[in-house]
C-alpha positions as MATLAB code, in Angstrom:
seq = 'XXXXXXXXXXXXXXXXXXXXXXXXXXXXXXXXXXXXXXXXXXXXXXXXXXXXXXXXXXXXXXXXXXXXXXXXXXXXXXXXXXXXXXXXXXXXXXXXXXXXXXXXXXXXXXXXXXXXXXXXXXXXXXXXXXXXXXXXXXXXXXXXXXXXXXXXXXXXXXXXXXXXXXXXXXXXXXXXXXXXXXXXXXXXXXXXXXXXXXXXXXXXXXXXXXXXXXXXXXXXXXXXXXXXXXXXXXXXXXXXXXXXXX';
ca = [
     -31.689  -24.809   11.663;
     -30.104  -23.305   15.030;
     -26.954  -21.941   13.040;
     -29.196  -20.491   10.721;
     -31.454  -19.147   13.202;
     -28.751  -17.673   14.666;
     -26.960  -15.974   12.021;
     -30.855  -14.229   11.392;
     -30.573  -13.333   14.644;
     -27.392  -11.592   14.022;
     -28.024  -10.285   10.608;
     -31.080   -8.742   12.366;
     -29.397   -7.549   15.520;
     -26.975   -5.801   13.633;
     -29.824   -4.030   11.163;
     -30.984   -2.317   14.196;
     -28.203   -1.341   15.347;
     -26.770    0.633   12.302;
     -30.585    1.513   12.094;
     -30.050    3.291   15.532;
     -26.896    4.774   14.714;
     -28.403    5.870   11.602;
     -30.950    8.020   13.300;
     -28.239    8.970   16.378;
     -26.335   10.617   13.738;
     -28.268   12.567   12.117;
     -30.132   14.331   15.086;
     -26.390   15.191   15.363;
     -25.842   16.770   11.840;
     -29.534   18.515   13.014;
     -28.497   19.482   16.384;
     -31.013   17.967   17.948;
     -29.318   15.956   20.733;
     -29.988   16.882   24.653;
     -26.781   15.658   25.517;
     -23.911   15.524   22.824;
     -21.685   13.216   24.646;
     -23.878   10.977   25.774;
     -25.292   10.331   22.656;
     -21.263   10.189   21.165;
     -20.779    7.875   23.988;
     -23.626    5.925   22.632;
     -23.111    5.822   18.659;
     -19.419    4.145   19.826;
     -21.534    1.641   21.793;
     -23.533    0.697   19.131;
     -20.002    0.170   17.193;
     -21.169    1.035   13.436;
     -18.007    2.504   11.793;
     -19.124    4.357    8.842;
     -21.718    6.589   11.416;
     -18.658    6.960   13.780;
     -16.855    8.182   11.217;
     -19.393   10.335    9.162;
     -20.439   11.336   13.709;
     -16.581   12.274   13.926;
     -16.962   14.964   10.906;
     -20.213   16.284   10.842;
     -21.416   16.633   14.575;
     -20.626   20.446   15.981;
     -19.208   17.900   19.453;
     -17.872   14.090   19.445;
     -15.697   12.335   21.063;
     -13.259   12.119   18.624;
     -10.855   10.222   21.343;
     -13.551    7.521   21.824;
     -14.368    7.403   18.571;
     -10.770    6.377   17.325;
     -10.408    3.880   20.132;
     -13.563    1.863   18.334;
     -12.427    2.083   14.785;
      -9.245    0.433   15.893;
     -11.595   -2.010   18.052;
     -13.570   -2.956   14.986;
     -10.570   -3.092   12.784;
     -11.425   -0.851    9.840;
      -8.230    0.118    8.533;
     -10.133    1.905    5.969;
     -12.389    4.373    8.066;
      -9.071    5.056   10.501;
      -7.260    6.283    7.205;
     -11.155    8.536    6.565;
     -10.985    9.368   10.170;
      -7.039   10.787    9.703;
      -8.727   12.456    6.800;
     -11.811   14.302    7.660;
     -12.255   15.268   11.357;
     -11.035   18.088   12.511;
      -9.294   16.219   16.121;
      -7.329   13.296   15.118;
      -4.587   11.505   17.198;
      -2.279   10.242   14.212;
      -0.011    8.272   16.182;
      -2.783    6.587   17.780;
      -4.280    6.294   13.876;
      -0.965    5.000   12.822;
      -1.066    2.409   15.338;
      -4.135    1.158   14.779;
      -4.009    1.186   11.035;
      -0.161   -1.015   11.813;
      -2.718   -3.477   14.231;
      -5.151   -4.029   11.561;
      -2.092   -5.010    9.068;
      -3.513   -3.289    5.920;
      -0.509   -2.282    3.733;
      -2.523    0.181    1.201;
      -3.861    2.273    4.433;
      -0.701    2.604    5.989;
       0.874    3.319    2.574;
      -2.003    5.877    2.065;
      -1.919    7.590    5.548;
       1.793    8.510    4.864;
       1.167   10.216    1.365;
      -1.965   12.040    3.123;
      -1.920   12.988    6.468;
      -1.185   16.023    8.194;
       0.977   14.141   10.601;
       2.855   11.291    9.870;
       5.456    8.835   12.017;
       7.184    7.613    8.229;
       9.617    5.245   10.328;
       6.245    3.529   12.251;
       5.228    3.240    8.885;
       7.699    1.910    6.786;
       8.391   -0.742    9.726;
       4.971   -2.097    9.302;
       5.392   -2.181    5.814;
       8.557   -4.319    5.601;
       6.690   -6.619    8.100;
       3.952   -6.787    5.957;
       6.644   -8.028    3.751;
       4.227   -5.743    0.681;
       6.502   -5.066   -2.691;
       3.957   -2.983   -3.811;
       3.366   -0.545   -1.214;
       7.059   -0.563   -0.290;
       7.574    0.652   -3.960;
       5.294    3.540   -3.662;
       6.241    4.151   -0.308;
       9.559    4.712   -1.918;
       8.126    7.014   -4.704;
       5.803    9.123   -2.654;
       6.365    9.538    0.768;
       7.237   12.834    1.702;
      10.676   11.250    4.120;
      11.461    7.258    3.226;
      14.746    5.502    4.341;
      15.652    3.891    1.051;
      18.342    1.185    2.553;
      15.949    0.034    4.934;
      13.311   -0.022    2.301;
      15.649   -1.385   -0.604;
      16.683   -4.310    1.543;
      13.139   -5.322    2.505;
      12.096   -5.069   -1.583;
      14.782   -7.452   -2.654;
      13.729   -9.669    0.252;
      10.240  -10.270   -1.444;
      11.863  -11.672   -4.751;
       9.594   -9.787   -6.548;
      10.700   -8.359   -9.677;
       7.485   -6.229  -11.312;
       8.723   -3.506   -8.239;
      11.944   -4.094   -8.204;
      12.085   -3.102  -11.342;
       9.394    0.007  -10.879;
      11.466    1.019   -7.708;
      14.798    0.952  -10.028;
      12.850    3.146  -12.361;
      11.536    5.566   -9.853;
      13.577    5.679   -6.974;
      15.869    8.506   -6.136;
      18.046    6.167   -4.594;
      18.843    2.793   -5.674;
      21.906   -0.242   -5.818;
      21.160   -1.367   -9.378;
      24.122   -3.876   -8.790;
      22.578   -5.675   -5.736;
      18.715   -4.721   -7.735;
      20.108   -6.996  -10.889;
      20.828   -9.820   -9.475;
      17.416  -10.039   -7.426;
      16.080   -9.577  -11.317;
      17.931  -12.165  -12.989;
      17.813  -14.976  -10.477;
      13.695  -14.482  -11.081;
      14.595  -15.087  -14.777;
      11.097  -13.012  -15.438;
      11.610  -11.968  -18.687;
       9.136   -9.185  -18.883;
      11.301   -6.692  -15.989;
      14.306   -7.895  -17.406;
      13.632   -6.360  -20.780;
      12.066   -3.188  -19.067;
      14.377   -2.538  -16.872;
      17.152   -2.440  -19.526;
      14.859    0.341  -21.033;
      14.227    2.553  -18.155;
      17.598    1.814  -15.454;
      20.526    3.965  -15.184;
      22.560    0.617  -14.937;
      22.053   -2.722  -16.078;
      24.074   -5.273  -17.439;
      22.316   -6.145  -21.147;
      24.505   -9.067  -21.635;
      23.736  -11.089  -19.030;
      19.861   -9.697  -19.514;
      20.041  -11.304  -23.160;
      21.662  -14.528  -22.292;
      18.225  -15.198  -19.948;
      15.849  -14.223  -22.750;
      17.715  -16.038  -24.731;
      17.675  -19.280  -21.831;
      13.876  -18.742  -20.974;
      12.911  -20.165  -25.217;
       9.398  -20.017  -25.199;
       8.272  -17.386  -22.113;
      11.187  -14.994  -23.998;
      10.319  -15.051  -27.203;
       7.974  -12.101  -27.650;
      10.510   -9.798  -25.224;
      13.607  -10.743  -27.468;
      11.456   -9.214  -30.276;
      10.491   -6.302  -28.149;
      14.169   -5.860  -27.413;
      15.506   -6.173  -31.154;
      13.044   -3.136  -32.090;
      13.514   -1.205  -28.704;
      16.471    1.769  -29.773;
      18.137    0.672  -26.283;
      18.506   -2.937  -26.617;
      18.627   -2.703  -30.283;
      22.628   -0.742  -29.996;
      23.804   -2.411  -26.907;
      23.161   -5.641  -28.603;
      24.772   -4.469  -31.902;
      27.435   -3.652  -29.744;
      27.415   -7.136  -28.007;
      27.724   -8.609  -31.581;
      30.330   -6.216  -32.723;
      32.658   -7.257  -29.968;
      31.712  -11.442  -30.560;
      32.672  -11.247  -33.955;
      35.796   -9.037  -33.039;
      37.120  -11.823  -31.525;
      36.496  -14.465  -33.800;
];
């Protein structure tokens, strides 16, 4: 009964709060406040994030420093990226920062293909940290500046072979030779057959001997290979050359 008790007593604390904040903000959007930053000074207080954000765009004053410094407070990796967004005085590096503290890959990732101002190395630090092959991928496809060797090495470090086989297909730069063997050692034989579609390189003989070695999980991509144009006249080549030799 006390834990519940308590966690009313939260659920209801907090209800007044954002119900305070609620009606904070919009004397702002009215312009009714006496005293603008006193009352910005007290929406941070009252630490609701969406009415600090929504405060941080709409109201004709905030404190748009003070503001920042609770979003990173509370966490919300999401309304720092809105913040970055929307109001008109935004410290980015102090954005960036935050958004790297709260350890949220897709915000990061997001903040770099949207904002005005952007620190890409910052960003692409916290992203190999955050050891993410997906947003490392579309870092990699559409950031504005992206060191690809840096981001290359940290992609074949998560073993993961959906994006390193998108990054092979999208990247301007890319080691197909180092990429391949990432690829094969997964023995996933979904990227193996796609990336022999869509790479610049790639070795289709060793490609086929795997989904020929994985029996059952290869079956339906052996298929997809013998009607794929591609596969289909490398591996009429591959058999050209066996029977050469016979």
């Amino acid at each position: 009964m006390d834990n519940k008790r308590k966690a009313d007593d939260k659920k209801e604390e907090f209800i007044n709060r954002e119900d305070e904040a609620a009606d904070l903000w919009k004397e702002g959007i009215e312009r009714e406040l006496d005293d603008p930053v006193t009352a910005s000074r007290e929406l941070c207080r009252l630490g609701i994030d969406s009415y600090i954000l929504y405060a941080g765009r709409d109201w004709e004053w905030f404190d748009h420093e003070a503001g920042l410094e609770e979003l990173v407070k509370q966490g919300d990796a999401e309304s720092i990226y809105d913040a970055g967004m929307s109001w008109p005085e935004f410290d980015y590096d102090k954005g960036l920062k935050g958004l790297v503290q709260c350890g949220n890959a897709e915000f990061i990732f997001r903040a770099g293909r949207y904002w005005k101002i952007y620190n890409y190395q910052m960003g692409l630090d916290a992203l190999v940290m955050l050891k993410s092959p997906k947003y490392l991928f579309l870092a990699g496809q559409e950031w504005r500046w992206f060191d690809f060797s840096k981001g290359f090495s940290a992609l074949m470090s998560t073993g993961s072979p959906e994006f390193i086989f998108y990054a092979g297909a999208h990247w301007r730069e890319f080691d197909y030779q180092a990429a391949m063997k990432v690829l094969f050692k997964s023995e996933e034989p979904e990227y193996i057959f796609k990336a022999g579609t869509l790479w610049k390189e790639f070795d289709f003989q060793e490609g086929w001997k795997i989904l020929e070695k994985r029996v059952v999980q290869g079956a339906y991509w052996r298929g997809r290979a013998m009607e794929d144009d591609t596969w289909k006249e490398k591996l009429r080549q591959m058999w050209i050359n066996m029977t050469s030799t016979l």
